[in-house]
C-alpha positions as CSV (number, residue, x, y, z in Angstrom):
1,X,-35.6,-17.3,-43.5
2,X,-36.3,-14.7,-46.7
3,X,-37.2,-16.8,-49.5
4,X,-39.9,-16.4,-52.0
5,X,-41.1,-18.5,-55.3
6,X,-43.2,-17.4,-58.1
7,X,-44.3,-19.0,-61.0
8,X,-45.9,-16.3,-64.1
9,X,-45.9,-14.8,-67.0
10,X,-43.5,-12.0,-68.1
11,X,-44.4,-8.5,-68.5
12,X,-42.1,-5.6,-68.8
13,X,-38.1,-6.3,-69.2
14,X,-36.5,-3.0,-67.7
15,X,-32.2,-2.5,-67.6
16,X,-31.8,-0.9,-64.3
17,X,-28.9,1.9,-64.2
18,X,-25.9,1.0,-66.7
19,X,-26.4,-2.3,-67.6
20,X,-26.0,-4.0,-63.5
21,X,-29.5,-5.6,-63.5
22,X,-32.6,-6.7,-64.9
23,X,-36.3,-5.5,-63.4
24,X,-38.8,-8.2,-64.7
25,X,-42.3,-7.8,-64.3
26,X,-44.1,-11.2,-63.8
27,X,-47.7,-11.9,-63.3
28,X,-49.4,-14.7,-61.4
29,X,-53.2,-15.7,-61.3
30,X,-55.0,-15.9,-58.4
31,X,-59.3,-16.4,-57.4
32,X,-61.8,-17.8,-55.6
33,X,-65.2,-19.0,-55.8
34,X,-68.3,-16.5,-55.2
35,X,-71.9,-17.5,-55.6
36,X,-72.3,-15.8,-59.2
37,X,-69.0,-17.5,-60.2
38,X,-65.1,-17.5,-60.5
39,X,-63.6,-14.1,-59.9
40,X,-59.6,-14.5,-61.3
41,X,-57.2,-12.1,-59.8
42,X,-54.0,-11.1,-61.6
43,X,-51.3,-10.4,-59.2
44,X,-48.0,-8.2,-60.5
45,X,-44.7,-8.9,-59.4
46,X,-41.3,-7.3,-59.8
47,X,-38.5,-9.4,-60.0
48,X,-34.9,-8.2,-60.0
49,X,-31.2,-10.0,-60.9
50,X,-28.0,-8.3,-60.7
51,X,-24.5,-8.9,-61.8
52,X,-23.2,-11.9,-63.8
53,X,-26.5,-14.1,-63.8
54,X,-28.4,-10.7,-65.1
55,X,-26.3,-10.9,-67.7
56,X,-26.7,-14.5,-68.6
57,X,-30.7,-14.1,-68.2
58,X,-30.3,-11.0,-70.4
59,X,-29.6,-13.2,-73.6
60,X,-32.6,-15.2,-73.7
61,X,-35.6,-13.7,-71.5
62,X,-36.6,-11.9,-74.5
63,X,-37.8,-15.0,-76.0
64,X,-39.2,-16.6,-72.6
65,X,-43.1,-16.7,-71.9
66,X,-42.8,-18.3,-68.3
67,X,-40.3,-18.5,-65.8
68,X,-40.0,-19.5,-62.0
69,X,-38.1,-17.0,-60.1
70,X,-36.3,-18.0,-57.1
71,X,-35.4,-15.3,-54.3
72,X,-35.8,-13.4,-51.7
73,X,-38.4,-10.7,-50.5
74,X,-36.6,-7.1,-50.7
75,X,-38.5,-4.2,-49.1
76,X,-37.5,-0.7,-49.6
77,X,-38.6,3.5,-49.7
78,X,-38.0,5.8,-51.9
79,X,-39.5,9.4,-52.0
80,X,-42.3,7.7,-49.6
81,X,-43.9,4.9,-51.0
82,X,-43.0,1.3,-50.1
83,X,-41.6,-1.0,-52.8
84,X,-41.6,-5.0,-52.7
85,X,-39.7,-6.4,-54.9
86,X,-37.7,-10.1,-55.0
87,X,-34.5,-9.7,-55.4
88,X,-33.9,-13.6,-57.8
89,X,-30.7,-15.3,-57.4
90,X,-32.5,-17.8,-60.1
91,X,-34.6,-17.3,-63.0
92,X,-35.7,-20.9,-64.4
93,X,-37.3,-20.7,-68.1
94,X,-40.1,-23.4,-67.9
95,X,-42.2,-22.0,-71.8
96,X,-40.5,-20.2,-74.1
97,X,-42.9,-17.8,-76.8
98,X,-42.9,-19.9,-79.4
99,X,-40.8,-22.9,-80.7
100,X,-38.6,-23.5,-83.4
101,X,-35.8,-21.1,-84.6
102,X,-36.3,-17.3,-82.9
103,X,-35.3,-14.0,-84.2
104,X,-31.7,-14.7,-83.3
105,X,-31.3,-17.7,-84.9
106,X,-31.2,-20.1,-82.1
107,X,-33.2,-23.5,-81.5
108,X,-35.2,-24.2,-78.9
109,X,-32.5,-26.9,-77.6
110,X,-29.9,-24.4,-78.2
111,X,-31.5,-22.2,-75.7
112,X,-32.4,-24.7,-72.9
113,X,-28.6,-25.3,-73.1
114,X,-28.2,-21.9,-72.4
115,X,-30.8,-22.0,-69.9
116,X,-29.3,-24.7,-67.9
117,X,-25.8,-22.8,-68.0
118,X,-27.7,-19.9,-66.6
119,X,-29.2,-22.2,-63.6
120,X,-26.2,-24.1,-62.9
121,X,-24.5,-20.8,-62.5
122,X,-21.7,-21.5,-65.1
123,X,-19.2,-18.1,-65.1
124,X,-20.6,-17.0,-61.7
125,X,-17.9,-16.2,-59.6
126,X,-20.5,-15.7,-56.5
127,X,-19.4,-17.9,-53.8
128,X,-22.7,-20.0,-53.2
């Protein structure tokens, strides 16, 4: 089994070709204990989402602070480097950037509605 969950931050928001996916860059902390103190660790992720549910993620992750991305681990080459990347087939919005109305108009409720549309997979003609 290939599945992988994060919990982070967003960085970056990236279109990938014309308009078929989403590359989101998401950060997660991570540390440990050492005898002079805590030493935090930020770890950098890159999330990807294709197709219909890119396209329903694509209307509100501008606004989003923190999501959970659910997925699997994709590993690929290109020009000779190795690339990990997890390629989401769910993107949960769990803070938003700041609350009240937002630059396009919209509530917070009126965006979790859209959010849970987005997670239930409302329009998605995928087959699971």
């Amino acid at each position: 089994m290939n599945k992988a969950i994060i919990v982070g931050n967003i960085g970056n928001i990236e279109e990938l070709g014309d308009g078929v996916g989403l590359k989101i860059s998401v950060v997660t902390d991570d540390g440990y204990m050492r005898d002079d103190g805590y030493v935090k660790k930020d770890n950098w992720h890159s999330v990807v989402i294709f197709g219909k549910r890119a396209d329903s993620i694509r209307k509100v992750i501008a606004d989003a602070k923190t999501v959970v991305a659910e997925g699997s681990i994709d590993y690929r080459k290109h020009e000779g480097r190795k690339y990990t990347s997890i390629k989401a087939f769910r993107i949960d919005i769990v803070a938003w950037k700041k609350p009240g109305k937002n630059d396009d108009g919209r509530s917070y409720s009126e965006k979790k509605q859209t959010e849970k549309r987005i997670v239930d997979g409302e329009g998605d003609d995928l087959p699971f």
